[in-house]
C-alpha positions in Angstrom: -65.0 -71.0 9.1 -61.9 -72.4 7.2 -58.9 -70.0 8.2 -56.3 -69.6 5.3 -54.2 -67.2 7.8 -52.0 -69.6 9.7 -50.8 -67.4 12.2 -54.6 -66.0 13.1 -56.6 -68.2 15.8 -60.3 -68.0 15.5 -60.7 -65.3 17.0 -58.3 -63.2 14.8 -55.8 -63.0 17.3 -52.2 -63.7 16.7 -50.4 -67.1 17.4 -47.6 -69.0 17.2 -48.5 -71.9 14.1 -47.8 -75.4 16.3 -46.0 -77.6 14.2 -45.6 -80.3 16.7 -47.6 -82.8 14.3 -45.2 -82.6 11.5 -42.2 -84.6 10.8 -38.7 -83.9 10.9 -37.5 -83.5 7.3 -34.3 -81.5 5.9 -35.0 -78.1 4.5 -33.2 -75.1 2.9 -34.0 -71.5 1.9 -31.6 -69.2 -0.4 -32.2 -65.6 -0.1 -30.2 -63.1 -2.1 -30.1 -59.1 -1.6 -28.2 -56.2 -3.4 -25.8 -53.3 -1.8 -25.1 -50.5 -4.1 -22.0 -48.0 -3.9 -19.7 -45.7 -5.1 -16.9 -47.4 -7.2 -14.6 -45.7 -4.4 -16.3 -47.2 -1.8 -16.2 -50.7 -3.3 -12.7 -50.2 -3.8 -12.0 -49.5 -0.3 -13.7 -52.7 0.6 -11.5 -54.7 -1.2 -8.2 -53.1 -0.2 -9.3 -53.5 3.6 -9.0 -49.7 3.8 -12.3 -49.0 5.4 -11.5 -47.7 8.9 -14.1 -50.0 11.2 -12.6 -53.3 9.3 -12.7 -56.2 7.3 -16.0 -55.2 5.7 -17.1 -58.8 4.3 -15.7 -60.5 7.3 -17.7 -59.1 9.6 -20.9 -58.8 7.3 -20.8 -62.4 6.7 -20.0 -63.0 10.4 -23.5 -60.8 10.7 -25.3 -62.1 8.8 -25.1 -66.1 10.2 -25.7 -64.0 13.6 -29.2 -62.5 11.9 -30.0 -66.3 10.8 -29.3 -67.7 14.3 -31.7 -65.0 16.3 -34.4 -64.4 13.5 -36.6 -66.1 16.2 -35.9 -62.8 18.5 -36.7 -60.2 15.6 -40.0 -61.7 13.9 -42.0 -62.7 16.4 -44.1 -65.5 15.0 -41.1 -67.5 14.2 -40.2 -70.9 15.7 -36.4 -71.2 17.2 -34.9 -73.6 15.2 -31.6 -75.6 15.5 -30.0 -74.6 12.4 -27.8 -77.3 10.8 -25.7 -74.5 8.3 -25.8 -71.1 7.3 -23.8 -69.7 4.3 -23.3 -66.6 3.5 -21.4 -66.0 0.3 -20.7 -62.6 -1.9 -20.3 -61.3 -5.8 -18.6 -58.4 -5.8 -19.9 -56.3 -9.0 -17.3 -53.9 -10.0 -18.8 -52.6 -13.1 -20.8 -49.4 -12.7 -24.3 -49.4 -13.6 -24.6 -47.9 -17.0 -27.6 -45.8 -15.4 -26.6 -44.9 -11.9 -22.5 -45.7 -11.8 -23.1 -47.3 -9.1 -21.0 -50.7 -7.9 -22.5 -53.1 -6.0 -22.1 -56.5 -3.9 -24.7 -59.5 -3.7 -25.3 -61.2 -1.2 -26.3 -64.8 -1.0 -27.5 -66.5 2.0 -28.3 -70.6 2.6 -30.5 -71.9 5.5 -30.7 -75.4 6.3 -32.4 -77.2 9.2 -33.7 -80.9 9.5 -36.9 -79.5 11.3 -40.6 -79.1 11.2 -40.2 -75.7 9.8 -39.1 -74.0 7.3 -36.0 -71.3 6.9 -37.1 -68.9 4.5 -37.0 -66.3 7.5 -34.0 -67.3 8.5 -32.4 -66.6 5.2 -34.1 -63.3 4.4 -33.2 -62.1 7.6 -28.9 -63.1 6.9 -29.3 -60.9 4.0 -31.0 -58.1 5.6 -28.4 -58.2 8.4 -25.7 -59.0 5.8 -26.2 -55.5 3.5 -27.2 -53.7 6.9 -23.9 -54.2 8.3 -21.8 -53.5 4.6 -23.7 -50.1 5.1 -23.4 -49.5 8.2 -18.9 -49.8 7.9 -19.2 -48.1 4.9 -21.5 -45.2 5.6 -18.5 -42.7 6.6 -17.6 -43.0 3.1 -20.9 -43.2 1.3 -24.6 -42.8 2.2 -25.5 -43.2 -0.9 
């Protein structure tokens, strides 16, 4: 029987794909992810007034971290040798019509030249990326 479920041996029983037979070849993933706030709370980010720190600095510090160790969190994942991670920010400062709610996006780029892809590896900076803005910000706002 064919098995569409790469990470399934015949048996049904988990495994690492083994990638050993393909080539080498440059690849990239973008991932992007939302934070909402409080128009306060964006505020304080951008006048550094938010008591644990520089809010972006360390998110973006964070979230290349996240990249670098997805291998440790998902556990089917290869380690890879990443050859750059980005992480880059908008910073919305328009309330929602609906909600009134600000928010920051957050953009992350993966590359690798390997035998594997990144898309984990970027999903993963953003998670750890918006993780982090909340977790400065959530004496100020658990929204």
């Amino acid at each position: 029987m064919n098995n569409p479920l790469t990470h399934f041996n015949e048996e049904g029983r988990a495994r690492m794909v083994d990638v050993s037979d393909k080539e080498n070849t440059s690849r990239k993933a973008v991932a992007t992810g939302e934070i909402h706030m409080q128009p306060e709370t964006l505020r304080l980010i951008e006048e550094g007034q938010i008591k644990k720190g520089d809010v972006l600095a360390v998110a973006q510090v964070a979230g290349i971290m996240g990249a670098k160790r997805t291998h440790e969190l998902i556990p089917m994942c290869h380690p890879l040798l990443l050859t750059g991670v980005d992480i880059s920010f908008q910073i919305n400062q328009e309330p929602d019509s609906e909600t009134g709610l600000c928010s920051i996006t957050v953009n992350a780029t993966v590359k690798v030249s390997g035998q594997t892809g990144v898309e984990m590896e970027a999903l993963t900076a953003v998670s750890m990326t918006v993780l982090t803005i909340y977790d400065m910000c959530k004496a100020v706002d658990r929204g």
